[in-house]
Structures are given as structure tokens and as C-alpha cells.
C-alpha positions as CSV (number, residue, x, y, z in Angstrom):
1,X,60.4,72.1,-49.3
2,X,57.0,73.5,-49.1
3,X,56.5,71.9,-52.6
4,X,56.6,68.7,-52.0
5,X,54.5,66.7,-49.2
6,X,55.1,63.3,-48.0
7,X,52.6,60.6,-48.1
8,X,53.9,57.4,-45.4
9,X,51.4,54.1,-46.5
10,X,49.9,52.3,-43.2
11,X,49.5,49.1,-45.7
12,X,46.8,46.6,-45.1
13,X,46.1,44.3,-42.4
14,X,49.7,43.1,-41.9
15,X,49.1,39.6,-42.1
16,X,52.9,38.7,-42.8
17,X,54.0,40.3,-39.5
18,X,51.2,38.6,-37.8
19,X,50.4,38.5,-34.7
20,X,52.5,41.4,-34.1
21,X,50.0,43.2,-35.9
22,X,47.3,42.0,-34.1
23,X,45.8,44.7,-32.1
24,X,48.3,47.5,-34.0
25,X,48.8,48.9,-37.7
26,X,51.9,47.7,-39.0
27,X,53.6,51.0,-38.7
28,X,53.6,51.0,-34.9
29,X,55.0,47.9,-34.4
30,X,57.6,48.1,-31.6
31,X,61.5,47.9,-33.2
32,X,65.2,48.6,-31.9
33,X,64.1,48.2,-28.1
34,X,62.3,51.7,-28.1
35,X,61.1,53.2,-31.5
36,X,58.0,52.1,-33.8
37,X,58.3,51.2,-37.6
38,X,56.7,54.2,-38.8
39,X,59.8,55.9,-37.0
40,X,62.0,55.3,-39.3
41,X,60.1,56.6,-42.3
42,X,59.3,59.7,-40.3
43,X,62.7,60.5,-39.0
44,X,64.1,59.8,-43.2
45,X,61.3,62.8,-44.1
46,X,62.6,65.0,-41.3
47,X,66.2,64.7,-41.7
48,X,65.4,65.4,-45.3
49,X,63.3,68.5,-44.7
50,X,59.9,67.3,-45.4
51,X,58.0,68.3,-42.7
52,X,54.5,67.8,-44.2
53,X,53.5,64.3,-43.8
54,X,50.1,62.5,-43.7
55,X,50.0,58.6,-42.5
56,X,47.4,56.6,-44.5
57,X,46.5,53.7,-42.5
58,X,43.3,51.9,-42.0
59,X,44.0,48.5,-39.4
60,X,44.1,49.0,-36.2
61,X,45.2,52.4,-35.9
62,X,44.7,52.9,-32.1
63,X,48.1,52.7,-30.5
64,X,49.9,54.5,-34.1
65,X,47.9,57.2,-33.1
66,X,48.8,57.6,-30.1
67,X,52.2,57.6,-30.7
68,X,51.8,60.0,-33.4
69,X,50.0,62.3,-31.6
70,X,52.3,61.9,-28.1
71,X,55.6,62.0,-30.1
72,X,55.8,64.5,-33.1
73,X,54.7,68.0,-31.9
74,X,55.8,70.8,-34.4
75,X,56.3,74.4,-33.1
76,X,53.2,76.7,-33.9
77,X,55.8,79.2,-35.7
78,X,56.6,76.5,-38.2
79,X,54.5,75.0,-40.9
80,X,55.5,71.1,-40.3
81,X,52.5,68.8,-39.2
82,X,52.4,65.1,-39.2
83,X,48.3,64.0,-39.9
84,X,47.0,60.7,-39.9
85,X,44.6,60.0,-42.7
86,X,42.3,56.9,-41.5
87,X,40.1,55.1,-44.5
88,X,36.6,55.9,-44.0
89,X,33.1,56.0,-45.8
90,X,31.4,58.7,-47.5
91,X,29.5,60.0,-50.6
92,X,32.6,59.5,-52.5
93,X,34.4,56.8,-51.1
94,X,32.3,53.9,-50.7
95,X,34.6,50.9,-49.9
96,X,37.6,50.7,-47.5
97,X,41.8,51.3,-49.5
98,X,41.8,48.9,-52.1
99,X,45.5,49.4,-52.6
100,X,48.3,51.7,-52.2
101,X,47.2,53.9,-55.1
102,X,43.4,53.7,-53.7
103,X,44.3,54.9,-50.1
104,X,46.1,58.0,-52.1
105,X,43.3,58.5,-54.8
106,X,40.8,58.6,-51.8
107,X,42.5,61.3,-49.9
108,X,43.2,63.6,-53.0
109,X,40.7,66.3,-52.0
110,X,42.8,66.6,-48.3
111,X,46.2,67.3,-50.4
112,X,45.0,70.9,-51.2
113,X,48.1,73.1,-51.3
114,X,48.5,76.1,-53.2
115,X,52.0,75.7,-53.7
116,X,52.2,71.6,-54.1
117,X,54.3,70.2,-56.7
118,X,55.3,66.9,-55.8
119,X,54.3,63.8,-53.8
120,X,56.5,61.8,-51.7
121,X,55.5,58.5,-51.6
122,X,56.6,55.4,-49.1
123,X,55.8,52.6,-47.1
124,X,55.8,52.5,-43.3
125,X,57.4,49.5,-42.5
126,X,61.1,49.8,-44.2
127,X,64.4,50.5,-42.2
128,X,66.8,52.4,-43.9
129,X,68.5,55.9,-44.3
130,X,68.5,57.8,-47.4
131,X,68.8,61.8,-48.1
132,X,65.6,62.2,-50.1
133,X,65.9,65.7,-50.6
134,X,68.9,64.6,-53.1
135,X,66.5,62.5,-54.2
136,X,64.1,65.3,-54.9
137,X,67.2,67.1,-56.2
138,X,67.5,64.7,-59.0
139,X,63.8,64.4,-59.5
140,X,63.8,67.7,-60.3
141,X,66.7,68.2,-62.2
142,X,65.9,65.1,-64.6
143,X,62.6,66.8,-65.4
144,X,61.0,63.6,-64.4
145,X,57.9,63.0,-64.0
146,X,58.1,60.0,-61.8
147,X,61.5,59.0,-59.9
148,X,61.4,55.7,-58.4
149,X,63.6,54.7,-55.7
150,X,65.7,51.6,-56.8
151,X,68.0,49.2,-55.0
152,X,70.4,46.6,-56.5
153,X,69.4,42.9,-55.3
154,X,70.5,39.3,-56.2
155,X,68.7,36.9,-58.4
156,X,67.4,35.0,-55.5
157,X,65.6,37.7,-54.5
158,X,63.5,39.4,-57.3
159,X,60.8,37.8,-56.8
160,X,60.3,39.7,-53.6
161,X,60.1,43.2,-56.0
162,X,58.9,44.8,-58.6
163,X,62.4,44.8,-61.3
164,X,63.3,47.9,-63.7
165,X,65.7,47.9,-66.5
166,X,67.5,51.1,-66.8
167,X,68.9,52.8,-69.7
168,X,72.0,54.5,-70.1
169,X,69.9,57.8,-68.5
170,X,68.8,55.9,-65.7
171,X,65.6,56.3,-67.5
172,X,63.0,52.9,-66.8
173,X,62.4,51.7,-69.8
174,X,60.9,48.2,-68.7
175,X,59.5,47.3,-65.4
176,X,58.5,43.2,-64.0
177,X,56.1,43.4,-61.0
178,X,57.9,40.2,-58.9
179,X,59.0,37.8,-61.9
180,X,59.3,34.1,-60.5
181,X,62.7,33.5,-62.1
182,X,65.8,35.7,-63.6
183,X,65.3,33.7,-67.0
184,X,62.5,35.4,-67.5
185,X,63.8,38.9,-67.2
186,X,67.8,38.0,-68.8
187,X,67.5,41.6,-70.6
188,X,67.1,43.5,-67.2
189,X,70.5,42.5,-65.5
190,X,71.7,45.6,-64.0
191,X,74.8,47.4,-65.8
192,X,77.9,48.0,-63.0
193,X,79.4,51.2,-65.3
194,X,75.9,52.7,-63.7
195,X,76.9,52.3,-59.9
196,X,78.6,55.0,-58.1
197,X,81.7,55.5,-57.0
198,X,83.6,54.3,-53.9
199,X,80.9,51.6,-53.2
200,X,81.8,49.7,-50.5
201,X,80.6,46.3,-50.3
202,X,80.2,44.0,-52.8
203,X,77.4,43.2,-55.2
204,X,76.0,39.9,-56.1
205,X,76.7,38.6,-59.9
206,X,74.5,39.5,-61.6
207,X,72.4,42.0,-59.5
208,X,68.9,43.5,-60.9
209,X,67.3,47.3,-59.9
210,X,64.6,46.7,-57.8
211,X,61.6,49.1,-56.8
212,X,61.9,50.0,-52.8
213,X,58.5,51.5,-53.1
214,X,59.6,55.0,-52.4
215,X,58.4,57.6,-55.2
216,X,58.5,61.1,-56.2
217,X,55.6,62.1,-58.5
218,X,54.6,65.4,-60.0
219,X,51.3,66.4,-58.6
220,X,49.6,67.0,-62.2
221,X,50.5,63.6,-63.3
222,X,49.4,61.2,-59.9
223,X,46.5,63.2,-59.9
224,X,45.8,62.5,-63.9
225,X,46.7,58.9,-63.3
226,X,44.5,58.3,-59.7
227,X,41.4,59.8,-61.7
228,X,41.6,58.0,-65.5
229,X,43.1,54.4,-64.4
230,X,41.5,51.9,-62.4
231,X,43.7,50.1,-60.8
232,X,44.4,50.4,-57.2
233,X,48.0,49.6,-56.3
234,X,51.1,51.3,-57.4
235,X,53.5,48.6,-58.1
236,X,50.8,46.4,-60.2
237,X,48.7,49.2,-62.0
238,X,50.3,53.1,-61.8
239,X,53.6,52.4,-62.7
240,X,53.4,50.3,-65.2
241,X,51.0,52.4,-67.1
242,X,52.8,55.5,-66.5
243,X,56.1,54.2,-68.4
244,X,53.8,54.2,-71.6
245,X,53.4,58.1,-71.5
246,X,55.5,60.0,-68.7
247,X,59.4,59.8,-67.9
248,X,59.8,57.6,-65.4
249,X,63.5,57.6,-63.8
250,X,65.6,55.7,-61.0
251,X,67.4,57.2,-57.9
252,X,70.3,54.4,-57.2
253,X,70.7,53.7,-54.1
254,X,73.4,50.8,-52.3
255,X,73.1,51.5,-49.1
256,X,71.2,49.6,-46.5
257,X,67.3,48.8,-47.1
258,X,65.2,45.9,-45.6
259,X,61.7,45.3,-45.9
260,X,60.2,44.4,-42.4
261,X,57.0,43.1,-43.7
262,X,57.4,39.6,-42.8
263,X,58.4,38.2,-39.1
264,X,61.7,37.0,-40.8
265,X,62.9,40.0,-42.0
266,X,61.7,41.6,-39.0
267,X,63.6,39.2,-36.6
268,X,66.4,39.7,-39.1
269,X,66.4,43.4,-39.3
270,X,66.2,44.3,-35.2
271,X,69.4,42.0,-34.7
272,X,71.4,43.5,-37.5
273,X,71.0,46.6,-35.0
274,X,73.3,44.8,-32.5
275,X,76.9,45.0,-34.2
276,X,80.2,47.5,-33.6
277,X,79.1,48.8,-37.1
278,X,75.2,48.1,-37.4
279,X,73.8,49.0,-40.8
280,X,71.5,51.7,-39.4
281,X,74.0,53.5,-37.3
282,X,71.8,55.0,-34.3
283,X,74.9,56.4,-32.9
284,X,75.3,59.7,-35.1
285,X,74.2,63.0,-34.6
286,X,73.5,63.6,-38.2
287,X,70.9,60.6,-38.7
288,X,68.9,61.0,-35.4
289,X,65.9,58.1,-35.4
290,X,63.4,60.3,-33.3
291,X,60.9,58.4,-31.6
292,X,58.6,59.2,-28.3
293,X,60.3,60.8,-25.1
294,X,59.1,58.4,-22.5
295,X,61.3,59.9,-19.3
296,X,62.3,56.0,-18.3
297,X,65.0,55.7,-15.4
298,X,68.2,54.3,-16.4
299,X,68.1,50.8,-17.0
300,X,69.1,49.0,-13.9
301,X,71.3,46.0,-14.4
302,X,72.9,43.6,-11.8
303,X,75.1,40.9,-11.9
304,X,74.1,39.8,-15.0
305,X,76.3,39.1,-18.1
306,X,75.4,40.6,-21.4
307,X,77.3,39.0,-24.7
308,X,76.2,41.6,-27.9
309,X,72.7,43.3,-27.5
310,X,70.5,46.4,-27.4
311,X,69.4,47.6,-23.7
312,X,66.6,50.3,-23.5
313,X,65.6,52.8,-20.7
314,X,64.0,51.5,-17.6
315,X,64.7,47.9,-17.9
316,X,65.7,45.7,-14.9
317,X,67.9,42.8,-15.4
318,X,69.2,40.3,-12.5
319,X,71.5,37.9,-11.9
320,X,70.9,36.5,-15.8
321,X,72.6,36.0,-19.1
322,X,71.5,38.1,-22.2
323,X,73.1,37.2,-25.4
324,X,72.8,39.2,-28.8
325,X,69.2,39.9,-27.4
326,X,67.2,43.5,-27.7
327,X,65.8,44.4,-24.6
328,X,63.0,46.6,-24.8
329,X,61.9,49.6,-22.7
330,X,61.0,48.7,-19.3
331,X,61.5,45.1,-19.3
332,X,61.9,42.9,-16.8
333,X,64.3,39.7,-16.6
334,X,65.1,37.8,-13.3
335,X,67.0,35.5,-11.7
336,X,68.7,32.7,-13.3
337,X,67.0,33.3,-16.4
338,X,69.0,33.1,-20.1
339,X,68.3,35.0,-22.8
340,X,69.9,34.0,-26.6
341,X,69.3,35.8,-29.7
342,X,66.0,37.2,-28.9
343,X,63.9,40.6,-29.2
344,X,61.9,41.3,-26.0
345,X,59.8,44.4,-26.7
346,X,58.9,45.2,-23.1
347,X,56.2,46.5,-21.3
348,X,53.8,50.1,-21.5
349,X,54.3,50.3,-17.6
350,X,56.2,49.5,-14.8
351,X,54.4,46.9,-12.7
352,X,53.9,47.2,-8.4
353,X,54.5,44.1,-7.1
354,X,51.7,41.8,-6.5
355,X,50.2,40.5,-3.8
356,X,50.1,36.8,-4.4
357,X,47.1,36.2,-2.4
358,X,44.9,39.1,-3.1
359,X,45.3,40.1,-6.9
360,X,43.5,39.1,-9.9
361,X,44.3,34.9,-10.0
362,X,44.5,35.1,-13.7
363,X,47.5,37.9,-14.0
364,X,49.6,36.6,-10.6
365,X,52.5,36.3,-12.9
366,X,53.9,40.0,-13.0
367,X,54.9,41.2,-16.2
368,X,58.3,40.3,-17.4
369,X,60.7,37.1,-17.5
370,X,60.1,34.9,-14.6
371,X,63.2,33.2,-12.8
372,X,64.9,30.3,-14.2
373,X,63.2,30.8,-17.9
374,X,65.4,29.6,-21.2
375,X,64.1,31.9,-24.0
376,X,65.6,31.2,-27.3
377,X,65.4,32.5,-30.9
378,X,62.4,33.9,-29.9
379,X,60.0,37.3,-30.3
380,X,58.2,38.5,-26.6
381,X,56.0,41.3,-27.4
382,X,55.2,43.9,-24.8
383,X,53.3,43.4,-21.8
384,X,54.0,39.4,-21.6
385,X,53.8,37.7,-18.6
386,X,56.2,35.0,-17.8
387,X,56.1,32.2,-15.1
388,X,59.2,30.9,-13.5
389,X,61.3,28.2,-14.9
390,X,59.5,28.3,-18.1
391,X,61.4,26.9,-21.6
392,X,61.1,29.0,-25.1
393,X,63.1,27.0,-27.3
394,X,61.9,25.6,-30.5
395,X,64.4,22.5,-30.4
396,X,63.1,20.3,-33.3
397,X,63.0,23.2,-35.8
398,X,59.2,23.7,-35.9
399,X,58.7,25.8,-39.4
400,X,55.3,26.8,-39.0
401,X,52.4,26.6,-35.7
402,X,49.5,28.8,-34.3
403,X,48.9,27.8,-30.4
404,X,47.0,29.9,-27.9
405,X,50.4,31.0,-26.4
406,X,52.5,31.5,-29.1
407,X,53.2,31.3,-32.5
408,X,55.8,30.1,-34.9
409,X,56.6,31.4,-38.6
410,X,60.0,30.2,-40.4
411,X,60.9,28.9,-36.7
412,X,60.7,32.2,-35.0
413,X,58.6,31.7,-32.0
414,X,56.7,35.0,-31.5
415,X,54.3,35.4,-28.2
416,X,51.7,37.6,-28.8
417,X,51.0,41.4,-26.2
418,X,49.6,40.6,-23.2
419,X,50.3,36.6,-23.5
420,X,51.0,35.2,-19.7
421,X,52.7,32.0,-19.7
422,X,52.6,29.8,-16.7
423,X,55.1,28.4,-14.5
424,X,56.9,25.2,-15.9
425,X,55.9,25.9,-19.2
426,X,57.6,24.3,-22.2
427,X,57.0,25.9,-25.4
428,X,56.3,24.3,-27.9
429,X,54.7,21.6,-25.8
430,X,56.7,18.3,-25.8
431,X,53.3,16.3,-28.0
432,X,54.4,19.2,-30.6
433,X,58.1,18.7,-30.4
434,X,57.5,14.8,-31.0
435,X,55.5,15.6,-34.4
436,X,57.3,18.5,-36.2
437,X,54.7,18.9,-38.5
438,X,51.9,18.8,-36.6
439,X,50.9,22.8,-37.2
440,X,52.4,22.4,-40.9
């Protein structure tokens, strides 16, 4: 595995997952009650043997590397190192990543390994499992020079990808970067003779391959093509190019693979995780998600009643309902409070309790959920501080609004780190809930 290194993309400013990605790089947004995005990409390299991994980011990159550094220590025998790559100016680079392909090209000189044959190649913000050393396996045996990664997906959804069409081989032999309608693509329908096996859940009629942005590319060639092309994103200018010269193949895979670049699919995603038979299946010794050791207590809960949900180390819950909720590491819920379909992320530190008269008159409210608060289809995201008796339920269906305490996207209400929320609170206020499209 020496031969092949894996490159994990930060992406850009994150403006789909916003304000999550506020004050952090996408990749270490908070997910499953206790791991980071860029978790998941790093635990698929390790499971797979790839144990030399750079992070290209460039946003924000504080608190990733942080977590980088605090979480993923190799042993000085072995030759494994996980390196973040940050954009940054100099005689040769004169502009920040342009793209996915530009935040590679610009860190070429750092990829100097004698015995380097191949790049890995994905995003940071996608939750799945895959073996990618059979992957590599097949990269290798194909004698291809580029193997792309492909999932099947239903017409309603290519316009979310990049499409291939796939020859009897599983050669690409046409390629669509997000096409706004299948009757423009009718010759790219995916053939069902080429799915494995023993598949066991149902496709959608017709289906189309779509790109999961996860490559393997021979060294020689991303370096020919970085250097003598101009274009700076993989999906819009490298690809497409390559299929004019090199052999460019698919790896199929049905298994489960979301996006979480958007608060929807995000939302989406971390709920999925609360099921007898979740699609990434944290319970198995074989597919370990490895993520920082904290040393938390046990989480502490008290007459409460939990329906369905995720509970992380060193929360406290009292005397409160929790339904198909994630509760995040070290979180606080209190007395007569309800909690429905929700993903609290938590807090960074446990809280003394505060002096009412003497502390800081603007943080009063400790951190965590005051008593008596409804919170409802809703995102909390660490460190929020909640009043008592206060209402997060978006009740007319609000689609869209930015307010200083919260924010709504596809009518997810998402409360930004470090938000506190007064007592009596309703959000959205009640002048918002009488005009639904007053944020619009």
C-alpha cells in the first residue's frame, strides 16, 4: 500500500451546510453525536490500508486541525501519517484552490514519493463504507489509468452528479457533468446484466451510474493532466478531458453513499444512523468509525423516556422526552423538556454551575436545554445556550430564513455554536410565523 497515497478534499467555503460551517471547514463538522465528517473518509482509508493521507482544506481550518492532530497519532515504527495541506501563497501559487483539481495541482511538489504510483482521491464530507483497496485491486488489474468510483441513482437525482455511460467493460465511454433532465442523457441508462450479484435492495427504473467523486489515478497521468490542462475542478475539466486519451473505468458500487454537503442531506443522513439496521452500521468490529478519544463519563440519564435515538458519552438528561433525536457528547437536557426528531451536537466542555448573581449577565443561561423547552425538527450545534420554557418548532413550514438566532434551510431550523436563546423564546418569532414568506 505504500504505492498509493490518499488525497481527502476540505472543499470550499461550505456555503450549502451553512452556518454549520461557519467558524469550521466542512470536514469537521460534528456528525453521529461524537465523530467529525472528515471521520468517515479517514476511517474508509484506514480500514482499507491507506495509511498515507494529506487533508487539503483551505476555510476555516482551525478546529479540523485540532482534531486531526489530537485524534490520529501513528506509531513511530510505522510509516502511516495523516498531514493537513492548508492553501497558501508563494512564488508559485499565487491565488487561493480554484477547484478540486487546483488544491491537488498546487500541492504536487509535497507528493514526493519514491515509490508512488497512484493517487486516491475523495471528498471529505461523504458517509459511506467501501473497501477501496478492492477498489485499487481492480484499478490495477484493469490496467486503468483512471477508475472512478460510481453509484446507481434514480432519474430524479442526476442532476445532483456528474453521469457516465459504461460499456460492456465497465469502461466510461461518455460522461454528463449534472445534466438538468434524463431526456437529455436517454443513451446513458444504466444496464442491470452489469450489477452484481445478491443485491439486496431494489433499484429505481431506470437508474443511471453516477460519479461519487472518489478516484484512483496513476501518478504519471494526474500529474500530465494538472500541468498541460487548465481547468481547475475534476468533475468539470480533468475527467472529461481524460476520456479523450486515457482508460477511464468504473468501480460499481450499491451500497450506501450520501452526500452531506447540504443541511438536508445532512439532517437526513445523521437520522438514518438511528434504526435496528442503520445504513452505516457503527456496531461492527470490522468497520470501526474512529474518531477522537475524549475520556467522557457515561452518559447519565434519569427518568426520562427515550423513543429511537443516538446518546453520546457524558450527556445528562432529566426528567424529559427524547424522540428519534442524536444527542451529542456532553449535552445537557433538563426538566420537562421534549425533544423530537432533532440532532443536538453538544458542547466542547462540561459547564460549573453558575452563579446567577455574579457571572457574566450575557451567558447566565448555562449551556444546554433549559427546562420546559419544545425543540422540534431542529439542528443545535455545540455550545448553545438555551433558556427555559423556550419553543423550536417551525409550525407554519417556514422553507427558507436567516435570523440572528437561527436559521432555516428546506425547514430545518439550525441554531448556530455558541447561539444563547433566552427564556420564553419562540422560534421562529410569532410576526414570522404569520408571514411564511417573509425570509423567502
Amino acid at each position: 500500500m505504500k504505492s498509493c497515497i490518499a488525497l481527502i478534499l476540505g472543499g470550499g467555503r461550505g456555503t450549502r451546510l451553512f452556518p454549520l460551517t461557519k467558524d469550521r471547514a466542512k470536514p469537521a463538522v460534528p456528525m453521529g453525536g461524537k465523530y467529525r465528517l472528515v471521520d468517515i473518509a479517514i476511517s474508509n482509508c484506514l480500514a482499507s490500508g491507506f495509511e498515507r493521507i494529506f487533508i487539503l482544506t483551505q476555510f476555516n481550518s482551525a478546529s479540523l486541525n485540532r482534531h486531526i492532530f489530537r485524534t490520529y497519532k501513528f506509531s513511530e515504527f510505522s510509516h502511516g501519517f495523516i498531514e493537513i495541506l492548508p492553501a497558501g501563497l508563494s512564488s508559485e501559487n499565487t491565488d487561493w484552490y480554484q477547484g478540486t483539481a487546483d488544491a491537488v495541482r498546487q500541492n504536487l511538489q509535497q507528493f514526493r514519493f519514491p515509490e508512488l504510483e497512484n493517487y486516491l482521491i475523495m471528498g471529505g464530507d461523504q458517509l459511506f463504507r467501501m473497501d477501496l483497496h478492492n477498489m485499487l485491486r481492480n484499478h490495477q488489474r484493469n490496467g486503468s489509468d483512471i477508475t472512478i468510483a460510481v453509484i446507481p441513482v434514480s432519474a430524479d437525482m442526476i442532476s445532483r452528479f456528474g453521469i457516465v455511460r459504461l460499456d460492456q467493460h465497465k469502461k466510461i465511454i461518455s460522461y454528463r457533468e449534472k445534466p438538468p433532465m434524463p431526456s437529455e442523457i436517454k443513451d446513458m441508462v444504466g444496464d442491470r446484466s452489469q450489477l452484481p450479484e445478491g443485491l439486496d435492495h431494489p433499484l429505481p427504473t431506470p437508474f443511471y451510474w453516477a460519479s461519487m467523486g472518489i478516484y484512483l489515478i496513476k501518478k504519471k497521468v494526474l500529474e500530465y493532466l494538472l500541468r498541460n490542462l487548465k481547468g481547475d475542478d475534476f468533475e468539470h475539466d480533468i475527467i472529461p478531458a481524460a476520456l479523450q486519451s486515457y482508460t477511464v473505468t468504473g468501480f460499481l458500487y450499491t451500497g450506501y453513499w450520501e452526500d452531506l454537503g447540504t443541511i438536508p442531506s445532512f439532517y437526513q443522513a445523521n437520522l438514518a444512523m438511528i434504526s435496528q439496521r442503520p445504513p452505516v452500521n457503527l456496531y461492527d468490529n470490522q468497520t470501526t468509525v474512529y474518531t477522537r478519544q475524549r475520556h467522557l463519563p457515561p452518559s447519565l440519564i434519569i427518568n426520562s423516556k427515550i423513543e429511537g435515538g443516538l446518546v453520546a458519552e457524558g450527556a445528562q438528561i432529566f426528567n424529559c422526552t427524547v424522540k428519534n433525536t442524536i444527542v451529542g457528547v456532553r449535552s445537557l437536557i433538563k426538566s420537562g423538556t421534549v425533544i423530537e426528531d432533532s440532532i443536538l451536537m453538544g458542547a466542547d466542555f462540561f459547564e460549573p454551575e453558575l452563579d446567577p448573581v455574579r457571572s457574566d449577565p450575557s451567558i447566565r443561561i448555562p449551556v444546554g436545554i433549559g427546562e420546559g423547552t419544545l425543540v422540534r425538527r431542529a439542528i443545535i450545534d455545540k455550545n448553545v445556550r438555551m433558556g427555559r420554557n423556550v419553543i423550536i418548532d417551525n409550525k407554519t413550514n417556514l422553507n427558507f430564513a436567516d435570523h440572528s438566532l437561527f436559521h432555516i434551510r428546506d425547514g430545518i431550523i439550525v441554531v448556530p455554536k455558541n447561539t444563547v436563546i433566552p427564556d420564553n423564546t419562540v422560534l421562529p418569532p410569532i410576526e414570522d410565523t404569520m408571514n411564511p414568506d417573509a425570509h423567502d
